[in-house]
C-alpha positions, 0 to 999 in steps of 0.5 A, a space after each residue: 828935868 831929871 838925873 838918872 844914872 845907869 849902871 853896865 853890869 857888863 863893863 861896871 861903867 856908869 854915867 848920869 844922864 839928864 832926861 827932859 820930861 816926857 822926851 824919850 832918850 836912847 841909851 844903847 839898848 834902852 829907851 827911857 822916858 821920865 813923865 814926871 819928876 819932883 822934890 819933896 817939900 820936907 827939907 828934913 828928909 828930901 825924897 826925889 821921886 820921878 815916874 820912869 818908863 824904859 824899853 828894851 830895843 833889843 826886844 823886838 817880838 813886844 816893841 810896846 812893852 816896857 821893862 820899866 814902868 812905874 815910880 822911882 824914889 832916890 832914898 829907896 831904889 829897891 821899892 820898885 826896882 829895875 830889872 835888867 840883865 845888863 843895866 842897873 837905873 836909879 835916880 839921882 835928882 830933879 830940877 
């Protein structure tokens, strides 16, 4: 499983979903799906990182086409960050 939480820049409201891996989930307007999500094994300085895919539903003309597909990381959300005019994501846990 894996934490996410989502902010609405609209309404500054945000809340922690739980995703099973590989089991899309829809929140609002999005589509969001985590593959793969995993701690690392360094007790010293734990990094989280889960491989996330989020479709925008609003967007009908490109249905395939992810707003985002790539890798998270807990400590740093800006290495690959979300871009989207009205939700914020970032990672928060795996288990």
């Amino acid at each position: 499983y894996t934490n996410i939480k989502i902010l609405d820049k609209i309404s500054s409201k945000n809340i922690l979903i739980k995703l099973k891996n590989g089991e899309p989930k829809k929140y609002k307007d999005l589509l969001i799906r985590s593959m793969k999500c995993k701690n690392s094994e360094f007790d010293d300085n734990p990094e989280i990182t889960a491989y996330v895919q989020v479709s925008d539903l609003t967007n009908k003309n490109k249905d395939d086409v992810f707003v985002f597909n790539g890798w998270m990381f807990s400590s740093s959300p800006s290495i690959t960050p979300f871009d989207h005019p009205v939700y914020d994501i970032w990672l928060v846990s795996c288990y």
